[in-house]
N, C-alpha and C positions, 0 to 999 in steps of 0.2 A: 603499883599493883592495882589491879582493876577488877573489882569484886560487886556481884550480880546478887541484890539483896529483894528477895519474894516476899511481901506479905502484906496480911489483906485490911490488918488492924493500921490503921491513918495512922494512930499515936505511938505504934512500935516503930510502923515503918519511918515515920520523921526520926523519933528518935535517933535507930541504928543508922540512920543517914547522916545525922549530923556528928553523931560521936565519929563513924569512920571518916569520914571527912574531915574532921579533927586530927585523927590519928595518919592524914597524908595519904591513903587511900582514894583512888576514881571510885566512883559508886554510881552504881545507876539501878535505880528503886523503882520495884513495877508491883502491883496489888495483886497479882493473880498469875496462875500456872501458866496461862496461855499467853501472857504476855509474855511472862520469860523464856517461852518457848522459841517465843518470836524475836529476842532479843540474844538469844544463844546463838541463833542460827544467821544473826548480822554480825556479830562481833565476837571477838575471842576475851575469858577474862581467866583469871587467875584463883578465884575461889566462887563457889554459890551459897549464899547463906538463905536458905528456903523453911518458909513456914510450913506445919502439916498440913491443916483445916484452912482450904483457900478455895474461893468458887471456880468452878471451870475444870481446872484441875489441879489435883490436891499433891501435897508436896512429897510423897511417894512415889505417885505417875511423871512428875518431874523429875527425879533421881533416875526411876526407870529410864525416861527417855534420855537425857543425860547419858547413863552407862550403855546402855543397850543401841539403842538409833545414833545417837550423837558419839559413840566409843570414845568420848571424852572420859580424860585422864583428871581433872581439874578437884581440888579439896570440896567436900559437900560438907555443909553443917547443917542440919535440922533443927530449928525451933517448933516449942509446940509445950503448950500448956495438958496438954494430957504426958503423963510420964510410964504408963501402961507397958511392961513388957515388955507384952507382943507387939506393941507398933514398933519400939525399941528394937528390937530381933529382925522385924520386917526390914527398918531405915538401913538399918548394921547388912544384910541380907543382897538388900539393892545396889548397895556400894555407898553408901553415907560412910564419913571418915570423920563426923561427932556429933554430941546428938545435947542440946541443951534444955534443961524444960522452962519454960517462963514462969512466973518473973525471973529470970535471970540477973547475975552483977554483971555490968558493964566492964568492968574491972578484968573478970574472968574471960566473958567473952572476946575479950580485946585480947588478954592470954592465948586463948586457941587456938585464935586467926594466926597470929604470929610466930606460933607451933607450927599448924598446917602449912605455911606460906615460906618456910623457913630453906 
């Protein structure tokens, strides 16, 4: 399974790199919206795991493009250390299929994948 992980924070993204990698997952880790835009559109994967707050573009305009331009079918998860509602409603709204807030357990988030992916 080959899973497309966005975000902009160095010390998240090594993390969730190396825990999925761990767990037997391809992972290909990019810092920002545009990157992953640009890596959706080379390759096919099987989940996107995307932070909100990322420069360029932010991890709602990625879902959007995702569901709407790309009519990709693929699990989305949202990270994001704000847990506010309405961005919650928006993520849910766009087509996000979970939504975690950071800090997160590795533990859990390794649970969801394997929910989604199932």
């Amino acid at each position: 399974m080959k899973i497309l992980v966005c975000e902009d924070d160095a010390m998240t993204l090594m993390a969730l790199n190396h825990r999925l990698l761990q767990e037997g997952y391809e992972v290909v880790a990019v810092h920002d919206g545009a990157e992953a835009k640009q890596k959706l559109a080379e390759s096919q994967f099987d989940l996107l795991l995307t932070d909100l707050h990322m420069p360029l573009i932010d991890g709602l305009e990625l879902i959007r493009h995702v569901r709407n331009d790309l009519k990709l079918t693929i699990p989305i998860v949202m990270l994001t250390r704000i847990g506010a509602e309405d961005i919650v409603m928006k993520a849910f709204e766009l087509g996000a299929d979970d939504y975690v807030t950071k800090p997160f357990s590795p533990n859990e988030l390794s649970i969801r994948i394997k929910r989604l992916l199932k």
